[in-house]
PDB file as gemmi writes it, atoms N, CA and C in Angstrom:
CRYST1    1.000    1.000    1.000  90.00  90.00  90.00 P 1                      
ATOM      1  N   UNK A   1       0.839  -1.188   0.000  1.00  0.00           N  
ATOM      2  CA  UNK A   1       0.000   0.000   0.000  1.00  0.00           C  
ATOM      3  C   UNK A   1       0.878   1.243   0.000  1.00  0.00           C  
ATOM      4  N   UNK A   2       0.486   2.044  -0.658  1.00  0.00           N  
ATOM      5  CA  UNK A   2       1.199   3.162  -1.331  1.00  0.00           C  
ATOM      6  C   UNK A   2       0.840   4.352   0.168  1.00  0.00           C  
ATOM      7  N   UNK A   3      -0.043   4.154   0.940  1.00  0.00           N  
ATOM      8  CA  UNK A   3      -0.498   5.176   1.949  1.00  0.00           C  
ATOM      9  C   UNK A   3      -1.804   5.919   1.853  1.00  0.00           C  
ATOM     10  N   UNK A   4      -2.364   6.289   2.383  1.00  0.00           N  
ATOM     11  CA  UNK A   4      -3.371   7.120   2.676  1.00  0.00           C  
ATOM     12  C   UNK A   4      -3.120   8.278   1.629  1.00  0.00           C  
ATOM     13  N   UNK A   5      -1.963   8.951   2.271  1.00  0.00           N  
ATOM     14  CA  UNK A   5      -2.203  10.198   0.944  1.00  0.00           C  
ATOM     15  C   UNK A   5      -0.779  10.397   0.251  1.00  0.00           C  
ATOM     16  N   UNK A   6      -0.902   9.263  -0.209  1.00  0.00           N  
ATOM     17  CA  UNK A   6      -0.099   9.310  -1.737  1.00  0.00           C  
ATOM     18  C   UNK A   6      -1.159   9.241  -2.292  1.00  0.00           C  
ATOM     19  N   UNK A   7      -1.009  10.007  -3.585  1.00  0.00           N  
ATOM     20  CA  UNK A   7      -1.751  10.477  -4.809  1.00  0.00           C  
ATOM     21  C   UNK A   7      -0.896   9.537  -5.803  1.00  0.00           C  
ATOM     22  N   UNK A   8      -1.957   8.762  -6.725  1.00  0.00           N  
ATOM     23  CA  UNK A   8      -1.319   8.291  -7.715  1.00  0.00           C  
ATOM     24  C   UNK A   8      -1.486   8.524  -9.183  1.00  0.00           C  
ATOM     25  N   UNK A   9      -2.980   8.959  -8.925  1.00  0.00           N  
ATOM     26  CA  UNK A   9      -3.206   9.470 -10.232  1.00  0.00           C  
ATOM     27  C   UNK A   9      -2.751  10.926 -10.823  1.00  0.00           C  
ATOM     28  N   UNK A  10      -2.410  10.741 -12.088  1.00  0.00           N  
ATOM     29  CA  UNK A  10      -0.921  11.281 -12.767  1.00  0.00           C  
ATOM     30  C   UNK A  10      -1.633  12.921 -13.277  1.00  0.00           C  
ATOM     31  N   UNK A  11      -2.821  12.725 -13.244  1.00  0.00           N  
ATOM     32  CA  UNK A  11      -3.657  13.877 -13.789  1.00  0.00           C  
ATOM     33  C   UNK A  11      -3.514  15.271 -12.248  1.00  0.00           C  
ATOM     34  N   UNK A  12      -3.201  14.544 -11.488  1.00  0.00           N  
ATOM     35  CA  UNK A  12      -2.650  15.720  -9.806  1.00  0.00           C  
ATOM     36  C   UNK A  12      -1.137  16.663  -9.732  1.00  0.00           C  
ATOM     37  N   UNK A  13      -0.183  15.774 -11.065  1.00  0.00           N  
ATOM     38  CA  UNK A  13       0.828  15.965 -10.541  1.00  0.00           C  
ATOM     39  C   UNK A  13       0.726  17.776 -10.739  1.00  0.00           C  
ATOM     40  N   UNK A  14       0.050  17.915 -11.699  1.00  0.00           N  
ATOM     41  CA  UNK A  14       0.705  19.476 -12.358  1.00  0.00           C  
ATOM     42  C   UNK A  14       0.339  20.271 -11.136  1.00  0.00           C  
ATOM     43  N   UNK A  15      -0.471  19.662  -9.764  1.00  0.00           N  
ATOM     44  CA  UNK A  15      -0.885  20.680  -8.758  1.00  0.00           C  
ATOM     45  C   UNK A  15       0.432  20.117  -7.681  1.00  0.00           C  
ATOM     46  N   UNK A  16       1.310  19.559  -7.693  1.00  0.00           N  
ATOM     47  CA  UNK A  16       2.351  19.013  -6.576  1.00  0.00           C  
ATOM     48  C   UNK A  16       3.296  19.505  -6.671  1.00  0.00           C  
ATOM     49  N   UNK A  17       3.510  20.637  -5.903  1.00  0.00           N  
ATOM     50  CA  UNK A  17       5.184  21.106  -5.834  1.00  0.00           C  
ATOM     51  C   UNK A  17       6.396  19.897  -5.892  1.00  0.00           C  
ATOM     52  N   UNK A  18       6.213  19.042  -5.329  1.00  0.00           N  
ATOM     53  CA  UNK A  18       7.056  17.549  -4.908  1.00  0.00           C  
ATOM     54  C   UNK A  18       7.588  16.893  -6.097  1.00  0.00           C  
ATOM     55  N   UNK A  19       6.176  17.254  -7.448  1.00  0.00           N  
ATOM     56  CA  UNK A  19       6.461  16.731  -8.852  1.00  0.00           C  
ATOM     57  C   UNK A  19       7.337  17.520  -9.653  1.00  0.00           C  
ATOM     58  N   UNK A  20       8.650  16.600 -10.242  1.00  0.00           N  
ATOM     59  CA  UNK A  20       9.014  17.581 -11.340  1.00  0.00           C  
ATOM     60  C   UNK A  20       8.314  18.206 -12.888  1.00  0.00           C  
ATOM     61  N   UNK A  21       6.945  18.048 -12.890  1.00  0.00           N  
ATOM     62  CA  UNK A  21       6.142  18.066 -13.870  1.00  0.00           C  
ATOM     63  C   UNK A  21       5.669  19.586 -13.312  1.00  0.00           C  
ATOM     64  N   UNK A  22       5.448  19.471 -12.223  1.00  0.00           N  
ATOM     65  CA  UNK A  22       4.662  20.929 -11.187  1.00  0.00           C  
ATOM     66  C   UNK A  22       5.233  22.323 -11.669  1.00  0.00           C  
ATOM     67  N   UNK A  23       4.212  22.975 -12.714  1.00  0.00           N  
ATOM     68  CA  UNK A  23       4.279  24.153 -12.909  1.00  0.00           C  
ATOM     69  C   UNK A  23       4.525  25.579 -11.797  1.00  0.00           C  
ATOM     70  N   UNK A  24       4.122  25.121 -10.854  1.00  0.00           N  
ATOM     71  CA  UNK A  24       4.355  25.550  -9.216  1.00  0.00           C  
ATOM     72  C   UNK A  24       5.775  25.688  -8.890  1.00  0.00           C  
ATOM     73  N   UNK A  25       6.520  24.585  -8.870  1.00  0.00           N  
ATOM     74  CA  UNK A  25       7.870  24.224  -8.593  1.00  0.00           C  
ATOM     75  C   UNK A  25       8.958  25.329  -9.513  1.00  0.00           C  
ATOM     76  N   UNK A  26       8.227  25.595 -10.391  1.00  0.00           N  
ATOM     77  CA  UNK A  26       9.348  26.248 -11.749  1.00  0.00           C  
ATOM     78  C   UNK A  26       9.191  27.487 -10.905  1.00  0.00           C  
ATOM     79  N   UNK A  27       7.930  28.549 -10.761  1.00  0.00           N  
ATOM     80  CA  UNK A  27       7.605  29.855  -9.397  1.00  0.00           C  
ATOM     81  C   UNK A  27       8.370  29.510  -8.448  1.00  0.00           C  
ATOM     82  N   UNK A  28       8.811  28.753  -7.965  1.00  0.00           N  
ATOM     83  CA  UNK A  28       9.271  28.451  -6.649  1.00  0.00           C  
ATOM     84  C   UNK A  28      10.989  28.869  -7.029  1.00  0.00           C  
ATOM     85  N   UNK A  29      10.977  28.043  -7.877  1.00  0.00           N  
ATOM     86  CA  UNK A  29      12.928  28.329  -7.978  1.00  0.00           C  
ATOM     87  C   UNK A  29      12.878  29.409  -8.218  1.00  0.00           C  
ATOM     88  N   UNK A  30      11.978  29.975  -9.593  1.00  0.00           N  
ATOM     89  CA  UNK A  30      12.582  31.502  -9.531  1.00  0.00           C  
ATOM     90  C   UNK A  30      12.762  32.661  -8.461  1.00  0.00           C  
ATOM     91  N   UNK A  31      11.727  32.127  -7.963  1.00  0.00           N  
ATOM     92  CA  UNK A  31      11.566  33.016  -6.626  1.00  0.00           C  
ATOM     93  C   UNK A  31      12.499  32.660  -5.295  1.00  0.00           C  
ATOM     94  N   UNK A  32      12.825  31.751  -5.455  1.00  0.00           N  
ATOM     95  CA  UNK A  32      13.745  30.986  -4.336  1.00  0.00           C  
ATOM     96  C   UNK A  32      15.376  31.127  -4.494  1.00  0.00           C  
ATOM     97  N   UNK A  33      15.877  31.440  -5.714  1.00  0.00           N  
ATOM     98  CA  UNK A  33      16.517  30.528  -6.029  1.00  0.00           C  
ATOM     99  C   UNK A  33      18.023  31.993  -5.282  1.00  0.00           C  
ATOM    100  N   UNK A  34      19.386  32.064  -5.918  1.00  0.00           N  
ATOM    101  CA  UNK A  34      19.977  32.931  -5.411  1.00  0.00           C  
ATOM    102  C   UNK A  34      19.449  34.817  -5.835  1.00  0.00           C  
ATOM    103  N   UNK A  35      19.528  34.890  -7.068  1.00  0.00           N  
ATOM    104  CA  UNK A  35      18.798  36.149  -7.193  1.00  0.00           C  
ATOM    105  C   UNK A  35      17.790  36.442  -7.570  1.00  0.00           C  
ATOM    106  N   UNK A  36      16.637  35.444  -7.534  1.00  0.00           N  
ATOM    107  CA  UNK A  36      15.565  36.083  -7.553  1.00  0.00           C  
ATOM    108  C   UNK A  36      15.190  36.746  -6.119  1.00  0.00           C  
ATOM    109  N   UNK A  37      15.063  36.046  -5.319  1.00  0.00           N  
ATOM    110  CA  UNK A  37      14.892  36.850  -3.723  1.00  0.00           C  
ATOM    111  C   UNK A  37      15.402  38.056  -3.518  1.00  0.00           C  
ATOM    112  N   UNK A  38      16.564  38.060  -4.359  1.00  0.00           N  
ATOM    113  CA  UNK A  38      17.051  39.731  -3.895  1.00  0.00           C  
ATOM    114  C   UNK A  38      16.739  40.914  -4.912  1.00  0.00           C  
ATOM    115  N   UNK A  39      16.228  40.310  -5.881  1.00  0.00           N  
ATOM    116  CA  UNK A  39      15.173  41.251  -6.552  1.00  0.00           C  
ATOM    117  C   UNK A  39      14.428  41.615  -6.277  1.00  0.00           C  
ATOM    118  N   UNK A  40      13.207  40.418  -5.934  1.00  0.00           N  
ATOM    119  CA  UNK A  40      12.388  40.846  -5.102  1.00  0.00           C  
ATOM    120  C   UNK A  40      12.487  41.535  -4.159  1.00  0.00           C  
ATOM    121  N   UNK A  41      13.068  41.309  -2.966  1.00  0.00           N  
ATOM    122  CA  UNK A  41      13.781  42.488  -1.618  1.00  0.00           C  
ATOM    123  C   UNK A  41      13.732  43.580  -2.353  1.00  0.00           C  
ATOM    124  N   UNK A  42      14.414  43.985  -3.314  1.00  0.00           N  
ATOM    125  CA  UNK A  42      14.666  45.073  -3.460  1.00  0.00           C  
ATOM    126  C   UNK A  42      13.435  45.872  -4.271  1.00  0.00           C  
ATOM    127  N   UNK A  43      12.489  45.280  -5.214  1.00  0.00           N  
ATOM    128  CA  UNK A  43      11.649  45.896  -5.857  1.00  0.00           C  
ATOM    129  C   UNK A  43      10.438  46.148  -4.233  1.00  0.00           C  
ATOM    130  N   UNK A  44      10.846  45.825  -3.376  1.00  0.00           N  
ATOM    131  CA  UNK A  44       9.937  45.609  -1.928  1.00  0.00           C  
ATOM    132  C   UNK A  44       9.985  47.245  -2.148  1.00  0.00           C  
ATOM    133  N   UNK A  45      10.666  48.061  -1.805  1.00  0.00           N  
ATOM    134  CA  UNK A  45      10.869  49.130  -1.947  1.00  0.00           C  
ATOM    135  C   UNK A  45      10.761  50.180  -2.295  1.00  0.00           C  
ATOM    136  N   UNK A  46      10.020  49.921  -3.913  1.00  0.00           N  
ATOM    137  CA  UNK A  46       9.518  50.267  -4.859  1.00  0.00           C  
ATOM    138  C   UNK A  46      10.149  50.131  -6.386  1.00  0.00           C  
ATOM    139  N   UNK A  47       9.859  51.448  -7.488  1.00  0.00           N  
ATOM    140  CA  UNK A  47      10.027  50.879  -9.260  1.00  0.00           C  
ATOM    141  C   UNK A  47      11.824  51.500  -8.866  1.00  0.00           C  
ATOM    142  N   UNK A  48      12.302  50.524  -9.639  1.00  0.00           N  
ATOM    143  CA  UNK A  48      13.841  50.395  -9.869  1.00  0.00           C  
ATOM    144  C   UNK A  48      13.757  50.421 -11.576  1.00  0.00           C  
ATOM    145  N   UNK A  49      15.132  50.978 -11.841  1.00  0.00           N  
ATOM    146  CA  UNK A  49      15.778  50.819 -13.397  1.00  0.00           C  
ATOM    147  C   UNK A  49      16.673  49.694 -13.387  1.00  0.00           C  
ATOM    148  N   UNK A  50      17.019  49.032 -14.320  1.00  0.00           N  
ATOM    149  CA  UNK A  50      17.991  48.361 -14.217  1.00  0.00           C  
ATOM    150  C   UNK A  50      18.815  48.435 -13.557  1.00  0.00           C  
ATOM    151  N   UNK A  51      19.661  49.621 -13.736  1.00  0.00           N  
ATOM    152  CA  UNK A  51      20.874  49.854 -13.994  1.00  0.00           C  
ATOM    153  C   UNK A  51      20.960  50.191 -11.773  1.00  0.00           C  
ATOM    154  N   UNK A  52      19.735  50.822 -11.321  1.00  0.00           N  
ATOM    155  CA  UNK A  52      20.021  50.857 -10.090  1.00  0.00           C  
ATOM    156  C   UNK A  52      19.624  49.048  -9.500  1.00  0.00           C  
ATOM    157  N   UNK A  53      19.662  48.680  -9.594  1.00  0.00           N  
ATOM    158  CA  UNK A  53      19.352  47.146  -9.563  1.00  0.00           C  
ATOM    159  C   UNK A  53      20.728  46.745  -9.731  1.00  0.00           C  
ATOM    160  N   UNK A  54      20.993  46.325 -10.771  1.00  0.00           N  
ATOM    161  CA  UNK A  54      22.936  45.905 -10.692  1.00  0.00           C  
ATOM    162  C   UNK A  54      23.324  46.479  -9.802  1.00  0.00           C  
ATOM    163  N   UNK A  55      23.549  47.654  -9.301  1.00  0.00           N  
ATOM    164  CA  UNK A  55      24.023  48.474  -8.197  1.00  0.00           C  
ATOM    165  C   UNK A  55      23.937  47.865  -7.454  1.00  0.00           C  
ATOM    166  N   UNK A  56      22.515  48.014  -6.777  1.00  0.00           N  
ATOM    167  CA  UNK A  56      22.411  47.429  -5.533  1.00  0.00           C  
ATOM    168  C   UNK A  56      22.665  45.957  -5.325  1.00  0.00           C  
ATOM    169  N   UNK A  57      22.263  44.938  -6.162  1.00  0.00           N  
ATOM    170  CA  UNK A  57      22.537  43.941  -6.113  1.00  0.00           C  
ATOM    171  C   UNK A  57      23.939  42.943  -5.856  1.00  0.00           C  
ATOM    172  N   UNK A  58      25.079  43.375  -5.122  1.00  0.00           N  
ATOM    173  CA  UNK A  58      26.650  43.169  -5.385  1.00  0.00           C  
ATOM    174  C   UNK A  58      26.415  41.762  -5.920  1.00  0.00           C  
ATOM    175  N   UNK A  59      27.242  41.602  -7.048  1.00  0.00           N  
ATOM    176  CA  UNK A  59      28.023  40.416  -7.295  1.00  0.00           C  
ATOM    177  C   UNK A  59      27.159  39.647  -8.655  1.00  0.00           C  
ATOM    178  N   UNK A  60      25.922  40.435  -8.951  1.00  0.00           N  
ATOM    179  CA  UNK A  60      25.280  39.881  -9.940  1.00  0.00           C  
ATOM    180  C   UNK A  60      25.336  40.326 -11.566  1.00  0.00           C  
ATOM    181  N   UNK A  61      25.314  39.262 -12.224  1.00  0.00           N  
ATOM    182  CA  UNK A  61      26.098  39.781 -13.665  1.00  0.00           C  
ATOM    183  C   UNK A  61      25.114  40.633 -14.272  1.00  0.00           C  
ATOM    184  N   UNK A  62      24.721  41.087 -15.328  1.00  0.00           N  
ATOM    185  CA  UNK A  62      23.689  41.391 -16.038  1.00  0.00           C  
ATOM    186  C   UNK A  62      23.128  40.699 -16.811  1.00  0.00           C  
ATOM    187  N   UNK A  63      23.773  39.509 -17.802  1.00  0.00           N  
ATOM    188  CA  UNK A  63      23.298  38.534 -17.958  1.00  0.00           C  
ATOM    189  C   UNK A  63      22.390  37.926 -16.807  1.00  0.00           C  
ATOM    190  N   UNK A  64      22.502  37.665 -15.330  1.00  0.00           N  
ATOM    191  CA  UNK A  64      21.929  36.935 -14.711  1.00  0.00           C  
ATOM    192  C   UNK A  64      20.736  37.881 -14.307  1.00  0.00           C  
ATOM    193  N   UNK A  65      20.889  39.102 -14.301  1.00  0.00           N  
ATOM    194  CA  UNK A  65      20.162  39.989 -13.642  1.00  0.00           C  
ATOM    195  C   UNK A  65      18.898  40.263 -14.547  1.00  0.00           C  
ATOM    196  N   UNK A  66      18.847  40.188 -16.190  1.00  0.00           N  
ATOM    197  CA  UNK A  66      18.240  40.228 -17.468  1.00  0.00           C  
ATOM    198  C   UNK A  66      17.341  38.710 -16.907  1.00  0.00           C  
ATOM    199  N   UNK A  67      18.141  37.735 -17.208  1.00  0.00           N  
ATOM    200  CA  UNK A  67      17.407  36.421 -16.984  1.00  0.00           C  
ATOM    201  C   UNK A  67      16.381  36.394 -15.821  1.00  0.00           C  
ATOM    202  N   UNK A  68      16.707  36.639 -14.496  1.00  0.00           N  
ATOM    203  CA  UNK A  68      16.012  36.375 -13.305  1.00  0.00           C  
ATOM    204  C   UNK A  68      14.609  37.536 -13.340  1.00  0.00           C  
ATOM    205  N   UNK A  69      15.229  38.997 -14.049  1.00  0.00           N  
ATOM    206  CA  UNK A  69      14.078  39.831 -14.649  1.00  0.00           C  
ATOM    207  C   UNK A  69      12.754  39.297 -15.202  1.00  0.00           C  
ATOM    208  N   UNK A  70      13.284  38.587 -16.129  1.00  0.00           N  
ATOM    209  CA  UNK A  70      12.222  37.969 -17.492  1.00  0.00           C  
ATOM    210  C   UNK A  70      11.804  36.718 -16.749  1.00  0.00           C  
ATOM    211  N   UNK A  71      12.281  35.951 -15.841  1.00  0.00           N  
ATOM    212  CA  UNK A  71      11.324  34.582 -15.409  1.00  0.00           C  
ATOM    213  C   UNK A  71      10.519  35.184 -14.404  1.00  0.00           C  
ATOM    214  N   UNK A  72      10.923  36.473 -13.533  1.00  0.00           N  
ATOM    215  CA  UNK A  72       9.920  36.875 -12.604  1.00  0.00           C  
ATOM    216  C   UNK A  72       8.982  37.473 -13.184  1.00  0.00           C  
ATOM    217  N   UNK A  73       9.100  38.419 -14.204  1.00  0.00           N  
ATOM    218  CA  UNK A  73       7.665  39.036 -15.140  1.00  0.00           C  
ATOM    219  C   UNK A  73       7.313  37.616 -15.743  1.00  0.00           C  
ATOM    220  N   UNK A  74       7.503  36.760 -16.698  1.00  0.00           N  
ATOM    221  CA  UNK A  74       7.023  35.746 -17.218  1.00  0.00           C  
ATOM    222  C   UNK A  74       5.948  34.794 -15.872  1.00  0.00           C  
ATOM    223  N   UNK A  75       6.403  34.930 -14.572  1.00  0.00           N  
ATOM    224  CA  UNK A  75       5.862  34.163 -13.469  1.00  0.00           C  
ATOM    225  C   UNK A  75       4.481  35.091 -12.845  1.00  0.00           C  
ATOM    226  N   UNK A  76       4.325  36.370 -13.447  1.00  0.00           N  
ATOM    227  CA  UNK A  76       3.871  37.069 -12.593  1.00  0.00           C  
ATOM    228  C   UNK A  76       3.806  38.201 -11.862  1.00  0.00           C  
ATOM    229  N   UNK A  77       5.224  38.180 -11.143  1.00  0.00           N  
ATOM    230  CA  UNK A  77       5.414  38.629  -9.776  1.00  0.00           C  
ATOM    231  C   UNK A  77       5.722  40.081 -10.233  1.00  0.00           C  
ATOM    232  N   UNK A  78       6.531  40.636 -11.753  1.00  0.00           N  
ATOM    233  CA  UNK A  78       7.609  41.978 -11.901  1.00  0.00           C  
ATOM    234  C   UNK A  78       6.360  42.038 -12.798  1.00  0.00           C  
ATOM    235  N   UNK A  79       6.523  43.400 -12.937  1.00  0.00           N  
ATOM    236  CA  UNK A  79       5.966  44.246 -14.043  1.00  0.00           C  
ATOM    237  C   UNK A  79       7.062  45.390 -15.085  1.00  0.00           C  
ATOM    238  N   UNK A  80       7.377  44.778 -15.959  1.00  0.00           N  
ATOM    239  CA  UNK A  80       8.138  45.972 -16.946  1.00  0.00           C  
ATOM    240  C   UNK A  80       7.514  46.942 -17.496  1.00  0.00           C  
ATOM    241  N   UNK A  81       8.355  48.242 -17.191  1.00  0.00           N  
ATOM    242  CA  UNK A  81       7.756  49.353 -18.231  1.00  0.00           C  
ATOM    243  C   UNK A  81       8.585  49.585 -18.763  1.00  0.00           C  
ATOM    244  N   UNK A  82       8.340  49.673 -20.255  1.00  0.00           N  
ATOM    245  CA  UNK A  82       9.299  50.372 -21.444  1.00  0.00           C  
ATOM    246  C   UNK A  82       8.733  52.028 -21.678  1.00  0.00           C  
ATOM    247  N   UNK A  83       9.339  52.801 -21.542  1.00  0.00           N  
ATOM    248  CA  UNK A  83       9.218  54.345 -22.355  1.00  0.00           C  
ATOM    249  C   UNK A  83       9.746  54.395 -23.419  1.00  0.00           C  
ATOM    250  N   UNK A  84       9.207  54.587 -24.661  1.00  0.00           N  
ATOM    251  CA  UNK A  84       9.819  54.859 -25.666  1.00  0.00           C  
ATOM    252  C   UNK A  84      10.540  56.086 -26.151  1.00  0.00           C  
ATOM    253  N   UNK A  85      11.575  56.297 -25.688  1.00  0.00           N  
ATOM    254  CA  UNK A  85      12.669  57.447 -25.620  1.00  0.00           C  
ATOM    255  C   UNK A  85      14.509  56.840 -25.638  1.00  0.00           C  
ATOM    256  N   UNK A  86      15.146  57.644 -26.229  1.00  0.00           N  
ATOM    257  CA  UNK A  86      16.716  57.673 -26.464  1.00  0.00           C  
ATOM    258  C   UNK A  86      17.213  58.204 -25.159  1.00  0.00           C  
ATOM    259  N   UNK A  87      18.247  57.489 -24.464  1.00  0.00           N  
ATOM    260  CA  UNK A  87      18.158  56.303 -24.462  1.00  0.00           C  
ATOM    261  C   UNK A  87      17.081  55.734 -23.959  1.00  0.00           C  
ATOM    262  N   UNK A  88      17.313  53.902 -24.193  1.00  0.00           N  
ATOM    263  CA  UNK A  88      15.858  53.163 -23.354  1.00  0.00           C  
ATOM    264  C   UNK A  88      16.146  53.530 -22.189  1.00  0.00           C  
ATOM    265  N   UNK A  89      14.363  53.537 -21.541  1.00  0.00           N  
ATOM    266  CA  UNK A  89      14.274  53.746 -20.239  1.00  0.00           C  
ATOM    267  C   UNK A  89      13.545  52.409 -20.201  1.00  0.00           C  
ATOM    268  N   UNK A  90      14.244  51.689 -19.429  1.00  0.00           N  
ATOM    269  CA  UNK A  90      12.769  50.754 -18.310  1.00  0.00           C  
ATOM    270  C   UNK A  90      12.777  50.757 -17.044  1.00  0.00           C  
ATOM    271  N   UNK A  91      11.750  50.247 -16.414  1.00  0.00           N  
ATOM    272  CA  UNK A  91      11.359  50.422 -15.170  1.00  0.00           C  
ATOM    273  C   UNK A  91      11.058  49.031 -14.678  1.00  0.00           C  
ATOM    274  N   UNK A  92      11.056  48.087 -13.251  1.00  0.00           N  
ATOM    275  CA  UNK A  92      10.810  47.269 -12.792  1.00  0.00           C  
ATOM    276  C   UNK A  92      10.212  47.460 -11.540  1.00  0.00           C  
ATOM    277  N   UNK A  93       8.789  47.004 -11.513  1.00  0.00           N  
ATOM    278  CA  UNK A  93       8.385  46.921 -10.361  1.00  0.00           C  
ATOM    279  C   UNK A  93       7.185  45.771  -9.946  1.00  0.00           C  
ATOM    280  N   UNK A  94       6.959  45.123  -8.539  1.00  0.00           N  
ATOM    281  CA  UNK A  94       5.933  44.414  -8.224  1.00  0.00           C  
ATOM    282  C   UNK A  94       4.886  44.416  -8.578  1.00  0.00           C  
ATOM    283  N   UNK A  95       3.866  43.064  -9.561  1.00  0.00           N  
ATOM    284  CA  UNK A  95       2.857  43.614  -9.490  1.00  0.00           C  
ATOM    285  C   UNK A  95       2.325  43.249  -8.634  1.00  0.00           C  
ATOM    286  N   UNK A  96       0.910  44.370  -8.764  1.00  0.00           N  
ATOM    287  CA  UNK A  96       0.127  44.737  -7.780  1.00  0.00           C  
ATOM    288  C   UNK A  96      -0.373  43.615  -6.491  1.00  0.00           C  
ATOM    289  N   UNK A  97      -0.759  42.344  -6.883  1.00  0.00           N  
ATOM    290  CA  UNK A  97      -1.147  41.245  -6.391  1.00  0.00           C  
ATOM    291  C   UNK A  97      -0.036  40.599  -5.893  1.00  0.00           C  
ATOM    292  N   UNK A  98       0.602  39.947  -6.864  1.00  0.00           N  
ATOM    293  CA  UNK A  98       0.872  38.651  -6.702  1.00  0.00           C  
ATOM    294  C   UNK A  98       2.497  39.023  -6.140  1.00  0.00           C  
ATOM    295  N   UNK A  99       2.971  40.124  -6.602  1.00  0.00           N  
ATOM    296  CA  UNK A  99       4.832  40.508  -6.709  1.00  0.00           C  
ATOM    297  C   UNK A  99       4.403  41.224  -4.995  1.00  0.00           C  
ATOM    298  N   UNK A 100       3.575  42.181  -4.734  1.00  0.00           N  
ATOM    299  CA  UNK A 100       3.752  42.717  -3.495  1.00  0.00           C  
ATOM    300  C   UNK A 100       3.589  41.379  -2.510  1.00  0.00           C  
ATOM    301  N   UNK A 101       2.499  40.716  -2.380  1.00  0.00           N  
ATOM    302  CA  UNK A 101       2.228  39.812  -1.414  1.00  0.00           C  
ATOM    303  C   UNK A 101       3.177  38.911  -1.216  1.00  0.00           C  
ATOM    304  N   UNK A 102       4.148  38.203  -2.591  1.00  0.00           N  
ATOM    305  CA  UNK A 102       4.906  37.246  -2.304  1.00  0.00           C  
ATOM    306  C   UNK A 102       6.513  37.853  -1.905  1.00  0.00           C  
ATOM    307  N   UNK A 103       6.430  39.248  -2.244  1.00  0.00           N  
ATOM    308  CA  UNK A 103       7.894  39.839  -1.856  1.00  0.00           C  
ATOM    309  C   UNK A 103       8.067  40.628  -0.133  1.00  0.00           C  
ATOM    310  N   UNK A 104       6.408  40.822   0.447  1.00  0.00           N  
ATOM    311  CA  UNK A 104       6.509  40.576   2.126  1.00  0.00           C  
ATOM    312  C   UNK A 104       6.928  39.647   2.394  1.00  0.00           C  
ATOM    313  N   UNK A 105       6.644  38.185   2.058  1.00  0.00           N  
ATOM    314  CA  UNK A 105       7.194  36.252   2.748  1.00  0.00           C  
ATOM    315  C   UNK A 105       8.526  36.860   2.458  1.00  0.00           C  
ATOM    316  N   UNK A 106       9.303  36.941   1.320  1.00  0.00           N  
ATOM    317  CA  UNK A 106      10.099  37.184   1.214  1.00  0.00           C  
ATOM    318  C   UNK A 106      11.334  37.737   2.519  1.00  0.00           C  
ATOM    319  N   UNK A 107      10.411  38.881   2.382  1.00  0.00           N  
ATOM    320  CA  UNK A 107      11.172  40.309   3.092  1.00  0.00           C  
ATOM    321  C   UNK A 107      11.138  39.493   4.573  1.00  0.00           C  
ATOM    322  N   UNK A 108       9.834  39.078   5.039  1.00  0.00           N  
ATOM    323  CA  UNK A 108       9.754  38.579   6.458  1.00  0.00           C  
ATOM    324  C   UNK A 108      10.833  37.529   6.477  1.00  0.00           C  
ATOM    325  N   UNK A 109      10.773  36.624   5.596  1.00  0.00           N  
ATOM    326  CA  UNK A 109      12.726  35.853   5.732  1.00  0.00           C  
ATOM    327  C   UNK A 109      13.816  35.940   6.040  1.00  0.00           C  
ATOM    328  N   UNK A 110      13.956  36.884   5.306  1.00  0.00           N  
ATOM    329  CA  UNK A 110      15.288  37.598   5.496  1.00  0.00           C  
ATOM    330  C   UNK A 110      15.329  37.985   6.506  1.00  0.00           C  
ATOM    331  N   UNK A 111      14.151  39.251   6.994  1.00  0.00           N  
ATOM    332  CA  UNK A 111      14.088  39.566   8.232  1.00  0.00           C  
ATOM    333  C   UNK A 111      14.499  38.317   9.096  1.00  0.00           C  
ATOM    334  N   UNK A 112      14.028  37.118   9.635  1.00  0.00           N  
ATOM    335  CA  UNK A 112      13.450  36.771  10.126  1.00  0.00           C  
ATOM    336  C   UNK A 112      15.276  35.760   9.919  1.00  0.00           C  
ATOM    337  N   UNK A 113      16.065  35.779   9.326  1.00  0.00           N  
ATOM    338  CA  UNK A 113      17.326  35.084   9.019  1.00  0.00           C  
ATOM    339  C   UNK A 113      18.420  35.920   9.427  1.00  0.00           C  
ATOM    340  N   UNK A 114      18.124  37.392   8.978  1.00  0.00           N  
ATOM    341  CA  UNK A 114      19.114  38.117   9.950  1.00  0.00           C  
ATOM    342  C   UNK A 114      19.174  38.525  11.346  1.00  0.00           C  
ATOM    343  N   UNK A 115      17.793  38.529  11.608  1.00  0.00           N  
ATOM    344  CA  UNK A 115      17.644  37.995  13.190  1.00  0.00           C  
ATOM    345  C   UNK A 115      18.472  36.739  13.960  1.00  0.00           C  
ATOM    346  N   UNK A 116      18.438  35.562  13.426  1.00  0.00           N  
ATOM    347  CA  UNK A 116      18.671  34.831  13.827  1.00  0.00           C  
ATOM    348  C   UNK A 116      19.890  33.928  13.058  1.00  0.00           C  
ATOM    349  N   UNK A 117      21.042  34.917  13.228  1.00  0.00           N  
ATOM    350  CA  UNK A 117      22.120  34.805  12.595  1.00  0.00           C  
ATOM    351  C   UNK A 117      23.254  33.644  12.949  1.00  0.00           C  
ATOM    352  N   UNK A 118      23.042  34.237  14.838  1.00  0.00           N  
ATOM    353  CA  UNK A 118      24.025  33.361  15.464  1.00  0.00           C  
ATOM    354  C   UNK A 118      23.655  31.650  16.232  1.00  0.00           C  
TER     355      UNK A 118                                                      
END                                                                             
């Protein structure tokens, strides 16, 4: 016997973080992973440009910083604005729902890790 609540039927997995099939799980890394969290932290704050983003961010490439950009808007959480003006301007910030609510858990982490350091 497989248990009480093992799920076996295959039509559940896409709702199981646990599954590597789990569309859930893919949100999770981005958001989890080394710089997405500190994007988030930082868009906590409010709309950032890129370019103050690399800044603040020490140690992150722009390649990585471009990438972790585009899976957090693709997930949801960022909202891009383009202005169409010389040079480009864009803008990054939480959206309204889903980027503010999940970048408090966030923030309370950290909080809640630099507290409890030693």
């Amino acid at each position: 016997s497989r248990g009480k609540f093992m799920n076996t039927d295959e039509s559940c997995l896409a709702a199981n973080v646990l599954s590597k099939n789990c569309p859930s799980r893919v949100k999770l890394m981005h958001l989890t992973n080394r710089w997405g969290v500190l994007v988030m932290f930082c868009l906590r704050r409010g709309t950032h440009r890129f370019s103050e983003l690399r800044r603040r961010i020490d140690g992150i490439s722009e390649k990585m910083l471009t990438q972790t950009l585009r899976d957090l808007e693709n997930d949801g959480f960022v909202i891009r604005k383009e202005y169409p003006v010389i040079p480009p301007h864009v803008e990054y910030s939480l959206s309204e729902n889903k980027g503010v609510e999940v970048a408090e858990k966030i923030y309370d982490l950290v909080q809640w890790i630099e507290q409890n350091e030693n």
